[in-house]
VEXTI-854198 format. One line per field, with one value per residue: residue in one letter; x, y, z of N, C-alpha, C in turn. Coordinates in nm, 4 decimals, padded with zeros to 6 digits. Layout:
aa <- A|...
nc1 <- X|...
nc2 <- Y|...
nc3 <- Z|...
cac1 <- X|...
cac2 <- Y|...
cac3 <- Z|...
cc1 <- X|...
cc2 <- Y|...
cc3 <- Z|...
END
This chain:
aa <- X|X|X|X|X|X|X|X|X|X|X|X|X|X|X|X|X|X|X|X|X|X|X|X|X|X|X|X|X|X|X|X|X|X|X|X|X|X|X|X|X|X|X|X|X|X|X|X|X|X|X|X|X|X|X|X|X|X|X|X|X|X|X|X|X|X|X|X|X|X|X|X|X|X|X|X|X|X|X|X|X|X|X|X|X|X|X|X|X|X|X
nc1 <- 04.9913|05.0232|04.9730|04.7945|04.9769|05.0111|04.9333|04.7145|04.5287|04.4206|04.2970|04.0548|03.9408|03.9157|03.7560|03.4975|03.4380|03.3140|03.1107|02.9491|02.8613|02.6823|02.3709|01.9932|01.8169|01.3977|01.3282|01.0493|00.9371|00.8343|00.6924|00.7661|00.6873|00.7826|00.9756|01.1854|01.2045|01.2347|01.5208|01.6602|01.6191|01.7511|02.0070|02.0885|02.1283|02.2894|02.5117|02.5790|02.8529|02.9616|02.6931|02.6011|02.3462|02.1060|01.7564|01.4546|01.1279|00.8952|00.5676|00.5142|00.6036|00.8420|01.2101|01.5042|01.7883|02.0621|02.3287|02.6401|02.5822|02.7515|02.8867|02.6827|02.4542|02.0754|01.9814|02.1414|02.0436|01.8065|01.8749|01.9890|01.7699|01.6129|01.7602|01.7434|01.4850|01.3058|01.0525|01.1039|01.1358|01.2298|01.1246
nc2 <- -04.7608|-05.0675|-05.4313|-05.6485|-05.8811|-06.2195|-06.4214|-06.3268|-06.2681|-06.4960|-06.6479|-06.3779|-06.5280|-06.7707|-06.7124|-06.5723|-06.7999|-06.9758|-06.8899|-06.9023|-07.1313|-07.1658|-07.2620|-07.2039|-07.4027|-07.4872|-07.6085|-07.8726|-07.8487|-08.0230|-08.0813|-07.8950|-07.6255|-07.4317|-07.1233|-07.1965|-07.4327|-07.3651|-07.2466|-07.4867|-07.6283|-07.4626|-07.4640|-07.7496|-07.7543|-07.5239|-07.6779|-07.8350|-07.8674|-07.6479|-07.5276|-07.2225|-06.9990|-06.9395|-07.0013|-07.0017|-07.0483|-07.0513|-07.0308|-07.0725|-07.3827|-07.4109|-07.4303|-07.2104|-07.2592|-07.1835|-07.3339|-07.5008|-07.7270|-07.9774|-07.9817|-07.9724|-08.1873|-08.2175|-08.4364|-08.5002|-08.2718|-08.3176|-08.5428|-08.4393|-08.2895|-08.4875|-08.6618|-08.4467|-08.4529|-08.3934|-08.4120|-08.3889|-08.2715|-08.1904|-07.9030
nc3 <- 02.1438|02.3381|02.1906|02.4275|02.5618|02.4615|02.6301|02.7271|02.5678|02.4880|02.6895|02.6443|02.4239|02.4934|02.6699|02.5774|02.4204|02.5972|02.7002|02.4598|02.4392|02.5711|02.7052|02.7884|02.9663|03.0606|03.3735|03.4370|03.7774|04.0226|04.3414|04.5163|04.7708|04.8988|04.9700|05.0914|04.9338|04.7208|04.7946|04.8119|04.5557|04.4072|04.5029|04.4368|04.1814|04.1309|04.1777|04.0511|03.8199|03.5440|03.5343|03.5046|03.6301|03.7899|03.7960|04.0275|03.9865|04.1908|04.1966|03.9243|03.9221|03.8252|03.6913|03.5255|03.4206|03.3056|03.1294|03.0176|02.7983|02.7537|03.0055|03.2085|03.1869|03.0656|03.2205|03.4125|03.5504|03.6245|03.7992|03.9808|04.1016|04.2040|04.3475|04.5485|04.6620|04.4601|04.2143|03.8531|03.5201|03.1467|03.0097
cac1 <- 04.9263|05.0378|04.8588|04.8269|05.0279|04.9791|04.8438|04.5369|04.4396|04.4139|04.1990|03.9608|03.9170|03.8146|03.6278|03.4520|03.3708|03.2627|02.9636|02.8647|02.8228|02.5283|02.2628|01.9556|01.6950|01.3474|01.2648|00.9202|00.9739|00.7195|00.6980|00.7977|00.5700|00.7412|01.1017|01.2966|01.2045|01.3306|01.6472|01.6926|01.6123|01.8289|02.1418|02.0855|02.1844|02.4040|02.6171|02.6508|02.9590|02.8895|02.5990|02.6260|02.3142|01.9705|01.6404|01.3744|00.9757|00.7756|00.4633|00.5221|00.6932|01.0144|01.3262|01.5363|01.9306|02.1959|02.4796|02.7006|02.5053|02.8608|02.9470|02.5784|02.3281|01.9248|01.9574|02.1901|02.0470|01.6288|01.8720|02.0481|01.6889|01.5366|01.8589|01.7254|01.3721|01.2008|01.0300|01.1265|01.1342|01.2820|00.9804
cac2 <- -04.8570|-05.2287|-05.5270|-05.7321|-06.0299|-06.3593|-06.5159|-06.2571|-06.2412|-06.6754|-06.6051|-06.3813|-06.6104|-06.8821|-06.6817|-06.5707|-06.9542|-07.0462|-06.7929|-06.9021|-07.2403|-07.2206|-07.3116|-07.2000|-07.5098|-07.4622|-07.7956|-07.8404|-07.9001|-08.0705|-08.0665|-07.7100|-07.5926|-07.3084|-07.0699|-07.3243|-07.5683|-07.2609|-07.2546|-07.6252|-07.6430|-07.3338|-07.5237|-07.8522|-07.6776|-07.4347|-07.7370|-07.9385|-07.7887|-07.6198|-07.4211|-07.0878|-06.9362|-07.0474|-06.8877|-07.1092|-06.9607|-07.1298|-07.0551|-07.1754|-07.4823|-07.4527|-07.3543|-07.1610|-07.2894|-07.1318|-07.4112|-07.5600|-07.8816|-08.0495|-08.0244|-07.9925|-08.2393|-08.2166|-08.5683|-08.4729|-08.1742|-08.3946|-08.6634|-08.3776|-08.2331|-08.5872|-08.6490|-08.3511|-08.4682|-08.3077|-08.4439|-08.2519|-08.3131|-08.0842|-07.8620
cac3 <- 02.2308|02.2330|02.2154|02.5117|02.5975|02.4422|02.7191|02.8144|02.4492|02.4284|02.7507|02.6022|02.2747|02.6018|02.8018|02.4355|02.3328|02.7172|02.6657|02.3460|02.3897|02.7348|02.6398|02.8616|02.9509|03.1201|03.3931|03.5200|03.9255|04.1088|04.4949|04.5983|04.8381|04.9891|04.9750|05.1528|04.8509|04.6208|04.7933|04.7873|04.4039|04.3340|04.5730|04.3784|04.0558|04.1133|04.2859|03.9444|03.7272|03.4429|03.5569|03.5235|03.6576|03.7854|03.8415|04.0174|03.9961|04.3118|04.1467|03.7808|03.9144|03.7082|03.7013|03.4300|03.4307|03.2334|03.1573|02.9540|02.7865|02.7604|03.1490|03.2636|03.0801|03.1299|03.2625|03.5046|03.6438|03.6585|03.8803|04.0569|04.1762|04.2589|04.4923|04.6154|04.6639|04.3627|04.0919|03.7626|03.3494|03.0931|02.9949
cc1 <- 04.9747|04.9577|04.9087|04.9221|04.9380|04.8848|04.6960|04.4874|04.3510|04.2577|04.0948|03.9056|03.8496|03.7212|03.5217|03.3420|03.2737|03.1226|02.8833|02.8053|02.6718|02.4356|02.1035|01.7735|01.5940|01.2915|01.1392|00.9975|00.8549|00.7487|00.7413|00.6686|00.5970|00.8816|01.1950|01.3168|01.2717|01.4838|01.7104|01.7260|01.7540|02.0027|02.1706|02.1355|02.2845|02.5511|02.6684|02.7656|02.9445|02.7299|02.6211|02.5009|02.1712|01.8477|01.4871|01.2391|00.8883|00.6396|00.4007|00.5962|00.7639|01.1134|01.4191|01.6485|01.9896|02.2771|02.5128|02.6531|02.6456|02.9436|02.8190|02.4622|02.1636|01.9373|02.0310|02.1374|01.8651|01.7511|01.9245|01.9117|01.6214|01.6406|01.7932|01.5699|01.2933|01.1938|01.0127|01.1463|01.1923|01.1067|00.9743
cc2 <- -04.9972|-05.2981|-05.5980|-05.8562|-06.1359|-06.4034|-06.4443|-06.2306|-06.3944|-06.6616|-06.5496|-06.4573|-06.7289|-06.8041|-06.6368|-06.6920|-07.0131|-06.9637|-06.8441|-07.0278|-07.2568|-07.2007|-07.2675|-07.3250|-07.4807|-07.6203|-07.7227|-07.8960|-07.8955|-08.0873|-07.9768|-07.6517|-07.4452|-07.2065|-07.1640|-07.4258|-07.4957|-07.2833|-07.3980|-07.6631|-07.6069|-07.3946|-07.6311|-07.8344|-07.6323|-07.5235|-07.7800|-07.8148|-07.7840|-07.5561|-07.3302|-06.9763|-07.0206|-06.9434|-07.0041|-07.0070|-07.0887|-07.1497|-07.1280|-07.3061|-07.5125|-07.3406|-07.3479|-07.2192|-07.2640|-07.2386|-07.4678|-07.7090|-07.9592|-08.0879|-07.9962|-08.0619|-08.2107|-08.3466|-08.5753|-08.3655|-08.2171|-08.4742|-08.5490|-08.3514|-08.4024|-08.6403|-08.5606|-08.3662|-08.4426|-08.4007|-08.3429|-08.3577|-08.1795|-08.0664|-07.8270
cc3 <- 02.1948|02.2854|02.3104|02.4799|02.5295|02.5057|02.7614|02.6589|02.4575|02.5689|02.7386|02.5027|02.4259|02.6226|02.7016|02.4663|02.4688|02.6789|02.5683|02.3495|02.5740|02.6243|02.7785|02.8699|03.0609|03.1913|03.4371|03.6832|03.9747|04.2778|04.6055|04.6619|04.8867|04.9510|04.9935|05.0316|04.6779|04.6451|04.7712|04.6591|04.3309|04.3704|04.5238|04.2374|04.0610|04.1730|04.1536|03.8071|03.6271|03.4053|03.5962|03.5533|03.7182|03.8589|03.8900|04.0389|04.0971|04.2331|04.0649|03.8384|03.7965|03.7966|03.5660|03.4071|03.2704|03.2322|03.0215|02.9111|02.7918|02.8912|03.2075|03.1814|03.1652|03.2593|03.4040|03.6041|03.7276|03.7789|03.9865|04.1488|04.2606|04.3538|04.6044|04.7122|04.5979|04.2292|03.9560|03.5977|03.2997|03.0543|02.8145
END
């Protein structure tokens, strides 16, 4: 059996380190009233780079986000939702 190529080993060693470094942060979100204000939340996130996943709860007003603190900050993703119309804090 041989070992892969150079180049698709250096690739997993990235695609590795990209994983390790998310970080998952919980915001509070204020002013969700309904689905529509789910998808809004959930589209306001998943837009900024360096988020890799997002889970918003209507009920609990929050939302979960998966990302990279180094290409997605808290601070960025509270101004991302209040663009959006939502008032939010890290929780």
């Amino acid at each position: 059996m041989r070992a892969p190529p150079p180049r698709l080993r250096i690739r997993e060693e990235n695609d590795t380190m990209t994983e390790s470094t998310n970080r998952e942060t919980r915001l509070r979100v204020t002013g969700m009233t309904c689905m529509s204000c789910v998808r809004h939340v959930d589209h306001a996130l998943r837009d900024l780079d360096g988020v890799a996943a997002v889970q918003v709860r209507l009920r609990e007003g929050e939302a979960l986000v998966e990302h990279d603190p180094a290409r997605a900050t808290v601070d960025e993703m509270i101004a991302a939702l209040r663009d959006a119309g939502y008032d939010a804090a890290a929780a």
